[in-house]
DSSP file (Angstrom, degrees, kcal/mol; ACC not computed):
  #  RESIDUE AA STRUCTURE BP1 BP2  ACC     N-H-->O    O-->H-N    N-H-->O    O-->H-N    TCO  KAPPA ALPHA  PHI   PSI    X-CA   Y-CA   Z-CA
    1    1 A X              0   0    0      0, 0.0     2,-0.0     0, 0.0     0, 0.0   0.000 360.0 360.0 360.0 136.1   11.3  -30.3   -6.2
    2    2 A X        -     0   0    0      1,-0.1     2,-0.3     2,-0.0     5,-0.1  -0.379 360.0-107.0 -88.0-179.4    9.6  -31.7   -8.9
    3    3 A X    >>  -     0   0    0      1,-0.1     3,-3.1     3,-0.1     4,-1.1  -0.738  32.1-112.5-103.0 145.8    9.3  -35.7   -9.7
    4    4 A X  H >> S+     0   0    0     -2,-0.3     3,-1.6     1,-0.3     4,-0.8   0.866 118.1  58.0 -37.3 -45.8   11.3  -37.2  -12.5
    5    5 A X  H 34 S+     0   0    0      1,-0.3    -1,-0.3     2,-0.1    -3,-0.0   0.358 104.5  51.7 -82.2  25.6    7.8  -37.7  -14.2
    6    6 A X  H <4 S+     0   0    0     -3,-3.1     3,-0.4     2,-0.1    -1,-0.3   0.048  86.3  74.1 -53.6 -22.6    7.1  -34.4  -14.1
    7    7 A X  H <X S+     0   0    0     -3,-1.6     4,-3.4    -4,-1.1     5,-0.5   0.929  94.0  58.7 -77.6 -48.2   10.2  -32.5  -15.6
    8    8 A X  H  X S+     0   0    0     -4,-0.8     4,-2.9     2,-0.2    -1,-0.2   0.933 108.8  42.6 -43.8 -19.0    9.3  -33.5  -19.3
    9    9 A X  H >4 S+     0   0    0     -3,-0.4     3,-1.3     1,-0.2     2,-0.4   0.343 116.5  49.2-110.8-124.4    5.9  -31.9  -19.1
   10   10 A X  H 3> S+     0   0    0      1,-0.3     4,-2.1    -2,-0.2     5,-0.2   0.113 113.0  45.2 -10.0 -63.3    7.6  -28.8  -17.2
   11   11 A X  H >X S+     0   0    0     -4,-3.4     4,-4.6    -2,-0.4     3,-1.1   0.972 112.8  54.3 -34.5 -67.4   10.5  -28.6  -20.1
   12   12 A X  H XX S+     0   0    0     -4,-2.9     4,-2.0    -3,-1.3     3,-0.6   0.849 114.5  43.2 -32.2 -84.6    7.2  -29.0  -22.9
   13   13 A X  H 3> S+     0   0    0      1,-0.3     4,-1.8     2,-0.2    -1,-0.2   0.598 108.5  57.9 -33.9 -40.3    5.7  -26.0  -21.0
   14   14 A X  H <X S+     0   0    0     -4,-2.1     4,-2.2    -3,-1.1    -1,-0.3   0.946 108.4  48.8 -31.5 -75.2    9.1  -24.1  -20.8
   15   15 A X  H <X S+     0   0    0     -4,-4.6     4,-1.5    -3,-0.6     5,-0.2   0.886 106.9  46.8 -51.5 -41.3    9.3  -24.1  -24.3
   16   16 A X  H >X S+     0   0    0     -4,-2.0     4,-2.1    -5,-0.3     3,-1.6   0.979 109.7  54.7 -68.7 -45.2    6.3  -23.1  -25.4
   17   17 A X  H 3X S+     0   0    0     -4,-1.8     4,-2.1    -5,-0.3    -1,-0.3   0.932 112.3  44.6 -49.9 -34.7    6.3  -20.4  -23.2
   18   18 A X  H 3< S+     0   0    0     -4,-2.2     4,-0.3     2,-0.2    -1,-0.3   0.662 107.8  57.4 -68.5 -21.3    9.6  -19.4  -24.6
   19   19 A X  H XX S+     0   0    0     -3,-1.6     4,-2.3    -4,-1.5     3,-0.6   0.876 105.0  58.0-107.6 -55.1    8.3  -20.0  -28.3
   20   20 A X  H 3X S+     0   0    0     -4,-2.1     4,-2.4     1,-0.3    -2,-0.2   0.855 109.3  44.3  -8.5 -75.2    5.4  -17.3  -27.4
   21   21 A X  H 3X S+     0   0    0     -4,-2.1     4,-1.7    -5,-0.3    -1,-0.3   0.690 107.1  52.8 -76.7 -15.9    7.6  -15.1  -26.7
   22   22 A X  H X4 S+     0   0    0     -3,-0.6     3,-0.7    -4,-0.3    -1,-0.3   0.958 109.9  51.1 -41.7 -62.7    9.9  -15.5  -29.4
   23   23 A X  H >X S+     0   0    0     -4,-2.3     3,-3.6     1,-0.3     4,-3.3   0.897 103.7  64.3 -66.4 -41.3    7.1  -15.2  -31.7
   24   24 A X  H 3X S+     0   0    0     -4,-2.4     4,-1.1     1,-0.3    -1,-0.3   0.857 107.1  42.3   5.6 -82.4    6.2  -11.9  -29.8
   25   25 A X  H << S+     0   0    0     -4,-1.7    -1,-0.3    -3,-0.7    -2,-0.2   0.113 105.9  59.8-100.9  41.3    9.0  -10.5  -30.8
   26   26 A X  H X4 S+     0   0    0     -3,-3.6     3,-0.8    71,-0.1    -1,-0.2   0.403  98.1  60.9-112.1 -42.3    9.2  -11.6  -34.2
   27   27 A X  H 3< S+     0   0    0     -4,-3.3    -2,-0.2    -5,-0.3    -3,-0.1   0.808  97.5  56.1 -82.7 -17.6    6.3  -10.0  -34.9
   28   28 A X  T 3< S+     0   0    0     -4,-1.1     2,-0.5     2,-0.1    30,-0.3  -0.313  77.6 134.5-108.6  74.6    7.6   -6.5  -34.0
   29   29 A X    <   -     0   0    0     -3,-0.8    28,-0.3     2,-0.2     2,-0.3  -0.924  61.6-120.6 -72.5 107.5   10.9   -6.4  -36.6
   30   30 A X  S    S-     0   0    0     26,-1.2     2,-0.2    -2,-0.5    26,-0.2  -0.332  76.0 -15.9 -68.7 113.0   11.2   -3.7  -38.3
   31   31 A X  S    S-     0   0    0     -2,-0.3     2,-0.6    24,-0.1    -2,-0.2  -0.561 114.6 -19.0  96.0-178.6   11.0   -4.5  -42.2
   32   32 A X        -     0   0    0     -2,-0.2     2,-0.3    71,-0.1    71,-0.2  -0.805  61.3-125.9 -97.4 135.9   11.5   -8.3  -43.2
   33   33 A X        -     0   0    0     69,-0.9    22,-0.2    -2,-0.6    -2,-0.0  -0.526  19.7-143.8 -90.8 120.2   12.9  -10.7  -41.4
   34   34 A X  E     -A   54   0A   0     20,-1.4    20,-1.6    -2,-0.3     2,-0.4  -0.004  22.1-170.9 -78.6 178.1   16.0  -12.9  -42.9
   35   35 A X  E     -A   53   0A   0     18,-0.2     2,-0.3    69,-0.1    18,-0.2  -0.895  14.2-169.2-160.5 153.8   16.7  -16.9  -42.2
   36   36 A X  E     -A   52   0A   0     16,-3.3    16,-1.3    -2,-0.4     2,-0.0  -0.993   3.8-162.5-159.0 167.3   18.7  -19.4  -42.6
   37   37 A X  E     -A   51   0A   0     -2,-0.3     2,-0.3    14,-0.2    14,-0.2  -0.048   1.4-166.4-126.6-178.3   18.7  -23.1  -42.3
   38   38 A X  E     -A   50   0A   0     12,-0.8    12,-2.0     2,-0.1     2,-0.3  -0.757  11.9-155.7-174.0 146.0   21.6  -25.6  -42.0
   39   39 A X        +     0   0    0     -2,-0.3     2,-0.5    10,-0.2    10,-0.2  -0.896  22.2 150.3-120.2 144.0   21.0  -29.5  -42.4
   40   40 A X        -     0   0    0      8,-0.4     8,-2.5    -2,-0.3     2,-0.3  -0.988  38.1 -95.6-166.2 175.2   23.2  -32.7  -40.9
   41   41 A X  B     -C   47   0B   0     -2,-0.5     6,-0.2     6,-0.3     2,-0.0  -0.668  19.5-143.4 -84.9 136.3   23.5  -35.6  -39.9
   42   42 A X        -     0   0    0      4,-0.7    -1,-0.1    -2,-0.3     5,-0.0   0.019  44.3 -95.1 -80.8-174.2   23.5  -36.9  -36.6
   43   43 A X  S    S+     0   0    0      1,-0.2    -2,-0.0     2,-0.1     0, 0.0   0.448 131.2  49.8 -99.4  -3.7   25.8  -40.0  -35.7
   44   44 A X  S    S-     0   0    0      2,-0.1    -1,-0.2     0, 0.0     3,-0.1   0.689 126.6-105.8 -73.7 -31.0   22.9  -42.3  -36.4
   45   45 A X        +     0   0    0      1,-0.2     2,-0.4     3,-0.0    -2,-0.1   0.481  65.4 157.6  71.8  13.3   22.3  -40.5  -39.7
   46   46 A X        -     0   0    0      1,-0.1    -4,-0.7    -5,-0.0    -1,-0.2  -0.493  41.4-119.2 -28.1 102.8   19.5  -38.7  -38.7
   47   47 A X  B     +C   41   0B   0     -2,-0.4    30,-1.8    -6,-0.2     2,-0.4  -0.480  33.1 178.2 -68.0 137.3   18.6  -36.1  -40.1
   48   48 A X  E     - B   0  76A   0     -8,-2.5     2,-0.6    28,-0.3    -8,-0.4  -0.892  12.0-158.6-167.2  93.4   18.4  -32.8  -38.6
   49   49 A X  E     - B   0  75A   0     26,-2.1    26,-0.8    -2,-0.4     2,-0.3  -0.660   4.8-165.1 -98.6 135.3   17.5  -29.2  -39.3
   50   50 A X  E     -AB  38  74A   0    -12,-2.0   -12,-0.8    -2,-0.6     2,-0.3  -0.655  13.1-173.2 -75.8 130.8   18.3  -25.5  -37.7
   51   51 A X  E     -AB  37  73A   0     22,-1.0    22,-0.8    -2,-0.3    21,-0.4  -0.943   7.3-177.9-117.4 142.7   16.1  -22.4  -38.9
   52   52 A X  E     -A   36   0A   0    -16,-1.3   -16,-3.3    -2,-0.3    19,-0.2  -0.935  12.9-154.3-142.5 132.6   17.1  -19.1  -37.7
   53   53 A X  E     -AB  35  70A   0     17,-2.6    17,-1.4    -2,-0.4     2,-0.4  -0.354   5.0-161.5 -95.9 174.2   15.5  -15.9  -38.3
   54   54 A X  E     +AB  34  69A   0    -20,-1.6   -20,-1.4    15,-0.2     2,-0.2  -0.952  19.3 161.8-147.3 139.0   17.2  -12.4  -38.3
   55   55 A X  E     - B   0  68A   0     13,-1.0    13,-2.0    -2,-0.4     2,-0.4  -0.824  39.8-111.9-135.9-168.3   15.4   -9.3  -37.9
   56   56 A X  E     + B   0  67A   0     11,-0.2   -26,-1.2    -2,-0.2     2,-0.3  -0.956  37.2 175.5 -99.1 123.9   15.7   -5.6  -37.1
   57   57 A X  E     - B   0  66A   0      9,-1.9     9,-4.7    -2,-0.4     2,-0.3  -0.971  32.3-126.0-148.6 149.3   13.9   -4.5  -33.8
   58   58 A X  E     - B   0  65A   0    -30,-0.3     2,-0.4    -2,-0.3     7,-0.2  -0.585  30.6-125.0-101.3 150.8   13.9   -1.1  -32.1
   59   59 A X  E >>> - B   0  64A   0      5,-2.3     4,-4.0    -2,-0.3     3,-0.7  -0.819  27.3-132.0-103.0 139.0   15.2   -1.5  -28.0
   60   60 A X  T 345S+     0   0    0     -2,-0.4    -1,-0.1     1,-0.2    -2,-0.0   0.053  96.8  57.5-100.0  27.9   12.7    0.0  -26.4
   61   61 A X  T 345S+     0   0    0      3,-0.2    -1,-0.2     0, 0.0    -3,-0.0   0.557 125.2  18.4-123.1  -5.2   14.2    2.2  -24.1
   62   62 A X  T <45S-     0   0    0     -3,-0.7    -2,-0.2     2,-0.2     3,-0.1   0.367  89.6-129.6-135.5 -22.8   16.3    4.4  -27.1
   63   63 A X  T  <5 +     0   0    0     -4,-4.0     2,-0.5     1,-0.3    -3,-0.1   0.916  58.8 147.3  68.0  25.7   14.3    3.4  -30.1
   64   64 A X  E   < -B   59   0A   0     -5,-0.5    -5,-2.3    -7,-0.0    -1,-0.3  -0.914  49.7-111.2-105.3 139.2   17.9    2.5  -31.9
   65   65 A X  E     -B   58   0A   0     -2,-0.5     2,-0.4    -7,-0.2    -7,-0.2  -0.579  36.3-167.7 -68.4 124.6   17.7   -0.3  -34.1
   66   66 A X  E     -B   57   0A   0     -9,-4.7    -9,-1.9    -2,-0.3     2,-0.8  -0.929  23.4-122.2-137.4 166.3   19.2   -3.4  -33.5
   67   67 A X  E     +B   56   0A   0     -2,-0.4     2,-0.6   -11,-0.2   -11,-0.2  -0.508  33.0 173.8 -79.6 112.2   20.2   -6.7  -35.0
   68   68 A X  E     -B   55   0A   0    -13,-2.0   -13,-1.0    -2,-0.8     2,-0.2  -0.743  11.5-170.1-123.2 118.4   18.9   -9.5  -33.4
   69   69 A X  E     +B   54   0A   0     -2,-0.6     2,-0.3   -15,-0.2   -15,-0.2  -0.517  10.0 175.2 -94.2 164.0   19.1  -13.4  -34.4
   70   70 A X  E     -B   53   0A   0    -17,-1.4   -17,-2.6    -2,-0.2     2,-1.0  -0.945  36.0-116.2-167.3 169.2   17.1  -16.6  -32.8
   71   71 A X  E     +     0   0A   0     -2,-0.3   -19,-0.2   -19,-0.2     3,-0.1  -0.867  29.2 179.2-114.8 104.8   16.7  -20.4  -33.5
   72   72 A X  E     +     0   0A   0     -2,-1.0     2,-0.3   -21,-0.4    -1,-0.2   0.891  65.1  25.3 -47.8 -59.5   13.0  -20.8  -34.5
   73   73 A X  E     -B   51   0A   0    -22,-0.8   -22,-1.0    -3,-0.1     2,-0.3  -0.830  37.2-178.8-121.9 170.1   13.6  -24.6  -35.0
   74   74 A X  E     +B   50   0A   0     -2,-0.3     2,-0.4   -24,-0.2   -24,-0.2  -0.912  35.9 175.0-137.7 134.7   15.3  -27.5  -34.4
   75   75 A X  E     -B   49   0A   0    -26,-0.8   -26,-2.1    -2,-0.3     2,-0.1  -0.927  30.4-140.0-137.8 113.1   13.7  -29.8  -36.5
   76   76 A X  E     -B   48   0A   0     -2,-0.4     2,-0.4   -28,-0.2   -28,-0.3  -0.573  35.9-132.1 -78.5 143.5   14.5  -34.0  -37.5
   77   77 A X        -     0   0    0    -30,-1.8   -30,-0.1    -2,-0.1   -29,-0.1  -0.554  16.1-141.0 -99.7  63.7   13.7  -34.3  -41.0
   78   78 A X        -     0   0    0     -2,-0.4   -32,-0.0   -32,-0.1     0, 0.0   0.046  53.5 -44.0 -33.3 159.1   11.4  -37.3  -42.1
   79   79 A X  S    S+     0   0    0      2,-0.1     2,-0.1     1,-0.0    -2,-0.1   0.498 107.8  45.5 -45.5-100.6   12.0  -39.1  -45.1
   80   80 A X        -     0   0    0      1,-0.1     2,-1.0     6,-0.0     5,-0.1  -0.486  47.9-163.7-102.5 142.7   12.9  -37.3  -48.4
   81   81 A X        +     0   0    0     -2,-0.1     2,-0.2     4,-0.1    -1,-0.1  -0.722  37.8 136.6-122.0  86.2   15.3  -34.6  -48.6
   82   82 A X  S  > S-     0   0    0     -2,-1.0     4,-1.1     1,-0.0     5,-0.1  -0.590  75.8-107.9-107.7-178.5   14.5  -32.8  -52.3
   83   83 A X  H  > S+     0   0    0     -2,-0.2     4,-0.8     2,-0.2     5,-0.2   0.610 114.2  66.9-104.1  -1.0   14.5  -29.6  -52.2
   84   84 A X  H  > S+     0   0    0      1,-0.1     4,-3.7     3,-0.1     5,-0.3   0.954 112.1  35.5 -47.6 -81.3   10.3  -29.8  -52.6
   85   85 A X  H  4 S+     0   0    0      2,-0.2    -2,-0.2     1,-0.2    -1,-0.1   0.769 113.0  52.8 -75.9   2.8   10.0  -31.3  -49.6
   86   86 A X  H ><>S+     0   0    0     -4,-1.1     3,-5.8     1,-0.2     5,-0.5   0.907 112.0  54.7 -69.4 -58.5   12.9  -29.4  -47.5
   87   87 A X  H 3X5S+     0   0    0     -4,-0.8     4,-1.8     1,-0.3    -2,-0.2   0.761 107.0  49.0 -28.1 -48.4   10.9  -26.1  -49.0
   88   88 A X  H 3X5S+     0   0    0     -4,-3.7     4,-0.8     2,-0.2    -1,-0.3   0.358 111.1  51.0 -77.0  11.3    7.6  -27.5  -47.4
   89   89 A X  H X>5S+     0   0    0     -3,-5.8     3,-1.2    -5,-0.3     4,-0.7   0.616 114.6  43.4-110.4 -97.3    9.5  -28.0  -44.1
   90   90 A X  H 3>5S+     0   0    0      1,-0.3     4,-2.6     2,-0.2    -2,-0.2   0.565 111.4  52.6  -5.5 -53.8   10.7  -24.6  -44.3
   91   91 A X  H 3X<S+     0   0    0     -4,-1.8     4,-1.6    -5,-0.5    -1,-0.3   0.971 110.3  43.8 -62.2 -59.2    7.5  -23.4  -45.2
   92   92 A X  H <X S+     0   0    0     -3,-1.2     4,-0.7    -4,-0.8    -1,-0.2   0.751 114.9  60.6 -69.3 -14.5    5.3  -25.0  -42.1
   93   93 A X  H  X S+     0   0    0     -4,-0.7     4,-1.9     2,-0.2     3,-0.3   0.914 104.9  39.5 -48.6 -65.1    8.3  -23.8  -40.0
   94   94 A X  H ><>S+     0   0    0     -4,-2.6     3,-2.4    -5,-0.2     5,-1.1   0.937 115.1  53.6 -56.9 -48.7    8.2  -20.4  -40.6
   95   95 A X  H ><5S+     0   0    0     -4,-1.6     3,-0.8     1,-0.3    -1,-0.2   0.700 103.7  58.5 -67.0 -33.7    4.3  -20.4  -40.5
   96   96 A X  H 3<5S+     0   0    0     -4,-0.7    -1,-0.3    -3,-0.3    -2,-0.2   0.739 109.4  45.1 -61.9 -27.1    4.4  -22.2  -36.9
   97   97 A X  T <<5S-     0   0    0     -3,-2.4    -1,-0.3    -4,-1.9    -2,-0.2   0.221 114.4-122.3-113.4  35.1    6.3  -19.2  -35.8
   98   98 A X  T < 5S+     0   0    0     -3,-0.8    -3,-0.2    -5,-0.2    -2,-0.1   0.790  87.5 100.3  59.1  26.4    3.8  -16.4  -37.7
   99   99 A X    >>< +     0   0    0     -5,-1.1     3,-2.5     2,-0.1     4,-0.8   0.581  38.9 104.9-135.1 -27.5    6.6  -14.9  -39.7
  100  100 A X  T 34 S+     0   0    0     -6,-0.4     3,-0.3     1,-0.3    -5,-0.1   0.777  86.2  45.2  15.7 -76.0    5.9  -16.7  -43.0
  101  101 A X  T 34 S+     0   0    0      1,-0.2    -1,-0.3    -7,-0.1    -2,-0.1   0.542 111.5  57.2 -73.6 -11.5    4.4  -13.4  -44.5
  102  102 A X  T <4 S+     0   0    0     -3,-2.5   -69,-0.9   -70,-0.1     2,-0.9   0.502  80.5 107.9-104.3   4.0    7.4  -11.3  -43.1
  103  103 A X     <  -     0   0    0     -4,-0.8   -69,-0.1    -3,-0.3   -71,-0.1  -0.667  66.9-113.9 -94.4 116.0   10.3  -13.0  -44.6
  104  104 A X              0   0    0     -2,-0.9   -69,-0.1     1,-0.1    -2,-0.1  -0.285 360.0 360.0 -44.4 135.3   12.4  -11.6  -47.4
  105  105 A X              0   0    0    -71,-0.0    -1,-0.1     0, 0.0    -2,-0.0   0.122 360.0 360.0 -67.0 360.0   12.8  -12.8  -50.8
């Protein structure tokens, strides 16, 4: 059993490990890969954004194509929300997860 100051740094690890593999399989989509965001508020008034990509990927046991969604980020959204800097939060999002260059226009 781990000790309570030990689980964060287990979670941290989790994730990443999880975000690997995400990106993994991000990078074989067949074609370009779609996203979309959604912004709110918290009950603080935080701010807080979702990215989720969509792509095409062939199942690798039939080689049929299928649709497949995932949440890239969850992201709090420092200070000003134009649509400059939401683009450049978009932008270093997508790049974090190598997909940047694969995304439809």
């Amino acid at each position: 059993m781990p000790t309570p100051a030990a689980v964060p740094l287990i979670v941290l690890i989790a994730a990443a490990v999880a975000f690997n593999v995400l990106k993994s399989d991000l990078a074989r989509a067949q074609g370009k890969i779609s996203f979309t965001s959604d912004l709110w508020l918290d009950q603080k008034l935080c701010p807080f954004m979702a990215l989720t990509a969509h792509q095409t990927a062939k199942e690798e046991q039939t080689s049929v194509l299928v649709l497949k969604a995932a949440l890239i980020a969850f992201y709090h959204i420092p200070g000003s929300h134009t649509g400059k800097s939401l683009g450049s939060i978009i932008l270093h999002l997508l790049d974090r997860a190598n997909i940047a260059k694969d995304v439809s226009v």
